[in-house]
MDAnalysis code that builds the backbone (N, CA, C; Angstrom):
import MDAnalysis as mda
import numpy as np

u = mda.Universe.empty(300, n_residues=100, atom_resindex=np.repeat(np.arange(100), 3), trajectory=True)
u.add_TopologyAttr("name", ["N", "CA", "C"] * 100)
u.add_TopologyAttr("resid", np.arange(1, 101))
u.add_TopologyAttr("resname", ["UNK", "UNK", "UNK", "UNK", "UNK", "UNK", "UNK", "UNK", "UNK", "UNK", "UNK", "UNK", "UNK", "UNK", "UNK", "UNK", "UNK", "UNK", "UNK", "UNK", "UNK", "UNK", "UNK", "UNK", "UNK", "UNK", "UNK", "UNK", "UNK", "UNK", "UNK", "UNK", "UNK", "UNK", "UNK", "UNK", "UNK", "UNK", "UNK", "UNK", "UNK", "UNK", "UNK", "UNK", "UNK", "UNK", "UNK", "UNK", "UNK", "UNK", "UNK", "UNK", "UNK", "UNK", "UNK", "UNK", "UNK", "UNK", "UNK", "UNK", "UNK", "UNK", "UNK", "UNK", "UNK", "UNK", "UNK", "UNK", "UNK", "UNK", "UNK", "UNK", "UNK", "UNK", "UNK", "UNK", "UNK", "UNK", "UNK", "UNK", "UNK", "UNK", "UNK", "UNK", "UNK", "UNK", "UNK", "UNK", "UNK", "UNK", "UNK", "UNK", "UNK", "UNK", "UNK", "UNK", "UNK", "UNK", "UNK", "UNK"])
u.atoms.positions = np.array([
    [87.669, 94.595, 92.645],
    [86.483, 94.396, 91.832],
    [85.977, 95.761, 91.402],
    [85.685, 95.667, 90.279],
    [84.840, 97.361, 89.948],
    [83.856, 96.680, 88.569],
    [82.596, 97.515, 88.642],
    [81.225, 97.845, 88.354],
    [81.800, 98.894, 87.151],
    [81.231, 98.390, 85.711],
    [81.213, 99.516, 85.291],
    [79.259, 100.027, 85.032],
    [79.280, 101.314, 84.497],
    [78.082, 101.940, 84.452],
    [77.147, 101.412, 83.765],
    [77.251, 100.082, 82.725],
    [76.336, 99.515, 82.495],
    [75.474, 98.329, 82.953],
    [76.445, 98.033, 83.893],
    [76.781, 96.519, 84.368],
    [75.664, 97.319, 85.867],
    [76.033, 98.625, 86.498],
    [75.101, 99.161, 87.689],
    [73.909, 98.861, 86.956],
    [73.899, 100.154, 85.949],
    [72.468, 100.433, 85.676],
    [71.628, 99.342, 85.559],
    [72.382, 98.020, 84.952],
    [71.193, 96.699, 84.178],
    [70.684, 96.447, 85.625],
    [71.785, 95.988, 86.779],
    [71.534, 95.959, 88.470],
    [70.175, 96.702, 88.693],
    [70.299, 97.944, 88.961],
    [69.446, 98.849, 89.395],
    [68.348, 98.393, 88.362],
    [68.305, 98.144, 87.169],
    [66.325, 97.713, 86.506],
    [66.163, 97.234, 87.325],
    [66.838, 95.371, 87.088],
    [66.584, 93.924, 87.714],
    [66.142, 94.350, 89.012],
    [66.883, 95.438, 90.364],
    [66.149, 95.205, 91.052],
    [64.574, 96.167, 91.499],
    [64.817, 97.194, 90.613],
    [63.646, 97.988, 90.214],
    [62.638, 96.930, 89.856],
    [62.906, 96.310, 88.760],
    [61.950, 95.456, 87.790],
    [60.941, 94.217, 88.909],
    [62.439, 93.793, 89.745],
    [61.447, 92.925, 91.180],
    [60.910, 93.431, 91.764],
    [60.712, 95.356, 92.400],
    [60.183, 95.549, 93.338],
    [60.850, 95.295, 94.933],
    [62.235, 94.896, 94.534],
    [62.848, 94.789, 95.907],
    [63.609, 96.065, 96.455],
    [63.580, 96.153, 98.020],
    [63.652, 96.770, 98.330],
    [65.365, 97.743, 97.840],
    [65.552, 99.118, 98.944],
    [66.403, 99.774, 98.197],
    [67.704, 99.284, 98.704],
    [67.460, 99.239, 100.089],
    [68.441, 98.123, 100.752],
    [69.238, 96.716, 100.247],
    [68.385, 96.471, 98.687],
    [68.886, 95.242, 98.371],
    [70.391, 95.076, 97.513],
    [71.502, 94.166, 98.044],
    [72.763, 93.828, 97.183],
    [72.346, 93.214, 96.385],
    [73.303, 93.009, 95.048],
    [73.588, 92.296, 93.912],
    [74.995, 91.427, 94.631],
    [74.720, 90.263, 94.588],
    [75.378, 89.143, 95.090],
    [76.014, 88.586, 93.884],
    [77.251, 88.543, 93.101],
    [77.812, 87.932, 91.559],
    [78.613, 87.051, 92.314],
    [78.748, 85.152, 91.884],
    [79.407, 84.423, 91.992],
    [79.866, 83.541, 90.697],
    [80.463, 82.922, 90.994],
    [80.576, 81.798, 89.072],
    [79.791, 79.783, 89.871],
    [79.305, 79.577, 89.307],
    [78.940, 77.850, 89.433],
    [79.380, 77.521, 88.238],
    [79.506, 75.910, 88.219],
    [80.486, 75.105, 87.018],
    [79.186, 74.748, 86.195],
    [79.263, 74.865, 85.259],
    [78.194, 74.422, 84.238],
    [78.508, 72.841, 83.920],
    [77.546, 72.195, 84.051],
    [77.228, 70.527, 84.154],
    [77.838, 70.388, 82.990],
    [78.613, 69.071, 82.649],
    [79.466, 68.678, 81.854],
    [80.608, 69.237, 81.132],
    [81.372, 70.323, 81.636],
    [82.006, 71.289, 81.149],
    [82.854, 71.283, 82.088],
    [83.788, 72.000, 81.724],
    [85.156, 72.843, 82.102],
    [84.904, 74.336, 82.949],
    [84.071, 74.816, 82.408],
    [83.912, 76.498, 82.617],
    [82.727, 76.972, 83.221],
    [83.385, 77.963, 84.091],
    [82.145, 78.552, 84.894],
    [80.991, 79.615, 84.265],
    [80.024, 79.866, 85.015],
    [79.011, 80.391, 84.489],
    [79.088, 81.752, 85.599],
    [78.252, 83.007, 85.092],
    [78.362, 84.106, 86.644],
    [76.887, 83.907, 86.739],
    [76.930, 83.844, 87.815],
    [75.371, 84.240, 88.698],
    [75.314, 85.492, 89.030],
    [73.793, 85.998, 88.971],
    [73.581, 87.124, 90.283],
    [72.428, 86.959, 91.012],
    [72.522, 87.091, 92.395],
    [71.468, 86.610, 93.202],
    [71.240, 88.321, 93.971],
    [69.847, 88.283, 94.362],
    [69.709, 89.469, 95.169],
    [69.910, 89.495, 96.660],
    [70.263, 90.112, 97.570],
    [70.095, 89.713, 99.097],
    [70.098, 91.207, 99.531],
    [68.997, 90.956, 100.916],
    [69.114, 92.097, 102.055],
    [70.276, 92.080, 103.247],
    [70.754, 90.983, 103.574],
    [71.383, 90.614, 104.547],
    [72.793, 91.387, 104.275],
    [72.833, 92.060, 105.690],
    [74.079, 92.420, 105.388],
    [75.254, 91.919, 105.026],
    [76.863, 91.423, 104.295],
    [77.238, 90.801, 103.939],
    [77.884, 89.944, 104.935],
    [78.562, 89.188, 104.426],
    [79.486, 88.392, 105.512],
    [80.645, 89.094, 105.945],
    [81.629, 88.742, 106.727],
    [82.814, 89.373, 107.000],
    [84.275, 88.652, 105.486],
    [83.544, 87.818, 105.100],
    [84.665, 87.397, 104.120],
    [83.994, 87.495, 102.455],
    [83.217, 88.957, 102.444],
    [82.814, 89.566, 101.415],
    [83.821, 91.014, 100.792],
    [83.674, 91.138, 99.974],
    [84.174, 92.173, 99.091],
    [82.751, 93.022, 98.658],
    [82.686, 94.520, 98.850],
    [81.798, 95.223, 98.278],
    [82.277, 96.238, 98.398],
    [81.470, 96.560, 96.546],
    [81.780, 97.348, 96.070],
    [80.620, 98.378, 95.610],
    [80.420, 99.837, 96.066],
    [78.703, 100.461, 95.844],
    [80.056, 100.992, 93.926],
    [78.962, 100.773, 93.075],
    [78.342, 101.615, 92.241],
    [77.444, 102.192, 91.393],
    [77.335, 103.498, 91.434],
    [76.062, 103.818, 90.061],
    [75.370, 103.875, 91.548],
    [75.083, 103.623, 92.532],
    [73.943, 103.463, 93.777],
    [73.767, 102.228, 94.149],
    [74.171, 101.328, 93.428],
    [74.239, 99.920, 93.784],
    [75.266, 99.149, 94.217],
    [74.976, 98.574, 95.628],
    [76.131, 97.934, 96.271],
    [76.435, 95.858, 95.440],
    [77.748, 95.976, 95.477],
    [77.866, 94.601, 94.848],
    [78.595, 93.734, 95.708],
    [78.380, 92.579, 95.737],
    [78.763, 91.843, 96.636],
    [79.828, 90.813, 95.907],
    [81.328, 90.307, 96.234],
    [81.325, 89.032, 95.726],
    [82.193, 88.472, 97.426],
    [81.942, 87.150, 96.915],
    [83.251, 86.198, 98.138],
    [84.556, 86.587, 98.102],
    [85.149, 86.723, 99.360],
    [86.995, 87.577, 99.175],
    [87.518, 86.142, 98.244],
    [86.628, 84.859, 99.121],
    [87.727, 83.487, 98.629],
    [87.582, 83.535, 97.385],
    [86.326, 83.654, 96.303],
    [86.163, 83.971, 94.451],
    [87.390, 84.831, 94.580],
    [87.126, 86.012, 94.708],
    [87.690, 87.627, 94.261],
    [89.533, 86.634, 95.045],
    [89.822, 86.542, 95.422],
    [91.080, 85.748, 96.393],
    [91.465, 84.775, 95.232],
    [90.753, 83.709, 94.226],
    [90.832, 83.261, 93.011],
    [90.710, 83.843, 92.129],
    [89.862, 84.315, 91.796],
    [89.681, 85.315, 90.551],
    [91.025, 86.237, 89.773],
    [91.318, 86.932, 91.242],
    [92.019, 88.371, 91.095],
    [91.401, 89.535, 90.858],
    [91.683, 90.532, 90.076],
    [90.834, 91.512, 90.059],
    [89.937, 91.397, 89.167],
    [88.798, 91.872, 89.032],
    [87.704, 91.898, 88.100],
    [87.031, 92.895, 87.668],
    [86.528, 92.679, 86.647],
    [85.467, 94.186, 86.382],
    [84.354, 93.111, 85.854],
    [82.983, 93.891, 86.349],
    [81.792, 93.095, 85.829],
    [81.313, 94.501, 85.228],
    [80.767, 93.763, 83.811],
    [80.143, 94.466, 82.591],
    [78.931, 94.348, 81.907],
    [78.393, 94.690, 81.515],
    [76.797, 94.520, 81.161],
    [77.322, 93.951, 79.505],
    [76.767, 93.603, 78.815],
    [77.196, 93.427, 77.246],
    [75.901, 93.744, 76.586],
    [75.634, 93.958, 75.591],
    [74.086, 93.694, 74.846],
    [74.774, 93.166, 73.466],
    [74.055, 92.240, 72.923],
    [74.431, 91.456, 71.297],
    [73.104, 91.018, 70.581],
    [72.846, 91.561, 69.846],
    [71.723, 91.111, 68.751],
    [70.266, 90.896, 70.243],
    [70.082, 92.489, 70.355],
    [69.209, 92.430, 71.463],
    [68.914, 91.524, 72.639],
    [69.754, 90.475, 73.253],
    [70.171, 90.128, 74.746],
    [71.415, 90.521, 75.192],
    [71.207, 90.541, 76.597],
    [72.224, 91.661, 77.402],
    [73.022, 90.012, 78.247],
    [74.014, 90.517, 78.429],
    [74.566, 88.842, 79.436],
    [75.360, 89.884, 80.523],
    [75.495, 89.708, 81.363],
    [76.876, 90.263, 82.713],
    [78.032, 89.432, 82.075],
    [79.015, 89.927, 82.490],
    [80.462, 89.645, 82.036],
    [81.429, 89.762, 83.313],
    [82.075, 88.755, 83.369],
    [82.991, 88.607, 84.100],
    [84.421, 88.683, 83.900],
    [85.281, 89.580, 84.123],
    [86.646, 89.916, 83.657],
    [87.576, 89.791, 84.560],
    [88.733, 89.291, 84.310],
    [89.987, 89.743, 84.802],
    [90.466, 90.864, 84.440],
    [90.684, 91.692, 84.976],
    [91.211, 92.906, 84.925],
    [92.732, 92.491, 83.286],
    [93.632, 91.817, 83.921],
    [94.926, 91.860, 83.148],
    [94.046, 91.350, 82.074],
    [92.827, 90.762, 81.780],
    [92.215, 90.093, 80.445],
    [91.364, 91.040, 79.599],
    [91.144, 92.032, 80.473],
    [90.100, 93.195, 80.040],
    [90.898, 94.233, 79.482],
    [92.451, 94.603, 79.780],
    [93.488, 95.090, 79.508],
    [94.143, 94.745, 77.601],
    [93.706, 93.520, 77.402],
    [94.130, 93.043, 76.071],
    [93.124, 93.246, 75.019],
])
């Protein structure tokens, strides 16, 4: 899994912007969007240290969290910040897809 520098920095507002502490992970998973085929990415915040069947990754100063079993499906990934006609979305990549 790898963080690129926009995808930290938006991290680091969001958790600036809450006021949570410095200690806090960025937790990225996918849920199935209701009536559909295709997943959606989440990001949730947490203090807790991770599980033992986590993947983390610090960048930019910000530690990221995903599940080995996702990242174990997934394969490799890069998460990306995007901005389009002034909204920003996170992006979820396969590496060999981010490659094309």
């Amino acid at each position: 899994m790898t963080v690129t520098k926009q995808a930290a920095t938006e991290f680091k507002r969001m958790i600036e912007s809450r006021s949570l502490s410095g200690s806090t992970r960025v937790r990225v998973g996918v849920e199935p969007v209701a009536g559909e085929t295709t997943l959606r990415l989440f990001v949730a915040f947490e203090d807790q240290p991770s599980a033992g069947d986590d993947d983390v990754v610090a960048s930019e100063g910000v530690e990221v969290v995903m599940d080995k079993h996702l990242r174990h499906y997934m394969g490799e990934v890069n998460i990306d910040f995007v901005q389009s006609a002034g909204q920003g979305d996170f992006v979820l990549r396969r590496i060999a897809e981010a490659a094309h």
